[in-house]
C-alpha positions as MATLAB code, in Angstrom:
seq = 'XXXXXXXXXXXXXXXXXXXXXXXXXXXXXXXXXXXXXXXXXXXXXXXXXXXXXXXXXXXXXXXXXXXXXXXXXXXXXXXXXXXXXXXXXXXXXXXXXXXXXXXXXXXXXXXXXXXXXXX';
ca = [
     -21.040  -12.703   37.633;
     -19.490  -13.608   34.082;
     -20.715  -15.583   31.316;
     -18.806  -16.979   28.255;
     -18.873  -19.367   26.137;
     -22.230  -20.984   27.675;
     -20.015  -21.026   30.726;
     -21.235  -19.081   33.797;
     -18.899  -17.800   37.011;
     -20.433  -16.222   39.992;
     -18.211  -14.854   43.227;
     -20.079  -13.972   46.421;
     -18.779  -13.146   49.281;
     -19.854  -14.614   53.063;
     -20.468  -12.377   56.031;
     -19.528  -14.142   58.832;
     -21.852  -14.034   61.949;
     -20.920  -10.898   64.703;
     -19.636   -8.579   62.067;
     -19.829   -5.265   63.416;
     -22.736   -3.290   61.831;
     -21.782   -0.554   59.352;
     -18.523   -2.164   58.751;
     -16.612   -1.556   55.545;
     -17.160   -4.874   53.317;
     -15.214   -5.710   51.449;
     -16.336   -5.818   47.328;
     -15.641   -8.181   44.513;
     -15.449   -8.501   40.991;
     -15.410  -11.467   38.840;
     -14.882  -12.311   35.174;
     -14.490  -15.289   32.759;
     -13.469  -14.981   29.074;
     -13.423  -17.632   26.095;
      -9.737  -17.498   24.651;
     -11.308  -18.606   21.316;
     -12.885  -14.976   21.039;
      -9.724  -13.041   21.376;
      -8.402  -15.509   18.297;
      -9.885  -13.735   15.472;
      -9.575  -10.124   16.747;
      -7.675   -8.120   19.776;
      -9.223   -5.481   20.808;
      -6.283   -3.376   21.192;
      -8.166   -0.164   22.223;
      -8.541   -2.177   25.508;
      -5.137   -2.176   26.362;
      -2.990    0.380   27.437;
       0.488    0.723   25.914;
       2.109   -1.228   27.685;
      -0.110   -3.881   27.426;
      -0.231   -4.570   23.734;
       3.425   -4.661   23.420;
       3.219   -7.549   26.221;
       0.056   -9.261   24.317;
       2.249   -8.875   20.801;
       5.535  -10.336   22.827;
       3.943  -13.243   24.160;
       4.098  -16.384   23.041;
       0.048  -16.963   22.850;
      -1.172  -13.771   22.411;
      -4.532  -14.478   22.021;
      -4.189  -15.809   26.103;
      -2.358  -13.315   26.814;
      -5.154  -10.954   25.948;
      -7.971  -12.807   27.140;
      -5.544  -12.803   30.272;
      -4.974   -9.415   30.633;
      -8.791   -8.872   29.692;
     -10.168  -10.769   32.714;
      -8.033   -9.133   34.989;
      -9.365   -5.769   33.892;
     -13.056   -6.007   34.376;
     -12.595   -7.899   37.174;
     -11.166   -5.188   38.873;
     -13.319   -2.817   37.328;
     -16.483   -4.462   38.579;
     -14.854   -4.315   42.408;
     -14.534   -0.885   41.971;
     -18.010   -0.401   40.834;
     -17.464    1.056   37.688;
     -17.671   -1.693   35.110;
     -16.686   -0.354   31.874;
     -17.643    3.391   32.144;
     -14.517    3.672   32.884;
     -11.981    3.390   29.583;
     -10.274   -0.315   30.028;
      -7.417    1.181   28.409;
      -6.938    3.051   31.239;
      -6.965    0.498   34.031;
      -3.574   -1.833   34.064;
      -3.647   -4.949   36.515;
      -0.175   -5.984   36.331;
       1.374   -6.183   39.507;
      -1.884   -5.305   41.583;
      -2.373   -7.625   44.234;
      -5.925   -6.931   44.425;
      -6.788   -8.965   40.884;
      -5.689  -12.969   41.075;
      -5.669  -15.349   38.029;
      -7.957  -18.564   38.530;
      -7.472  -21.609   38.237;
      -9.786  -22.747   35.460;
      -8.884  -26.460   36.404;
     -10.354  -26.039   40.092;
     -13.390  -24.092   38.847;
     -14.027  -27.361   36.147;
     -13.659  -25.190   33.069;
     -12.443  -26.265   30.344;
      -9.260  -25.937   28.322;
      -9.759  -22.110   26.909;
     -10.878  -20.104   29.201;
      -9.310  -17.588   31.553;
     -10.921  -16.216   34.783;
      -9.916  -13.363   37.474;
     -11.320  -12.240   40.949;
     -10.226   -9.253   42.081;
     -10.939   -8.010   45.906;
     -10.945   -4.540   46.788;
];
């Protein structure tokens, strides 16, 4: 679950009847971010390296962030670690395990950015 901007997302996952007992599920992590509160300040310990030079090249870079940002705890909350592990340390691009959503089909509005990653 996520929560920004008095906006709530929540991912579950179904478990489809006759699946085998003890069977590895499969885990998810979801997260939803405001693009308004990346306006004022970046939190560039966040990001890695590589990622603030692609935050500071993009066109939006406020997006880009909350972008980038999403991704990251997503995929940190799959993994179970949420952020005791250093974000900075964690990069999502080209991992086919985090997915940008579609704030359109979830009926968010215009700024916001969300990400589900599966592991």
């Amino acid at each position: 679950m996520s929560r920004a901007g008095g906006w709530a997302l929540l991912a579950a996952e179904v478990t489809l009847p006759g699946r085998e007992v003890g069977a590895t599920r499969p885990r998810i992590g979801v997260d939803l971010a405001r693009v308004a509160d990346f306006r004022g300040a970046i939190p560039d310990a966040a990001f890695s390296a590589a990622e603030r030079r692609r935050v500071s090249a993009a066109e939006d870079p406020p997006t880009e962030a909350a972008r980038l940002w999403v991704r990251k705890e997503a995929l940190l909350k799959a993994l179970g670690t949420g952020l005791r592990v250093h974000p900075a340390a964690v990069s999502t691009g080209g991992d086919s395990r985090v997915e940008d959503l579609d704030r359109e089909a979830l009926g968010l509005p215009a700024g916001f950015v969300a990400a589900l990653a599966r592991i």
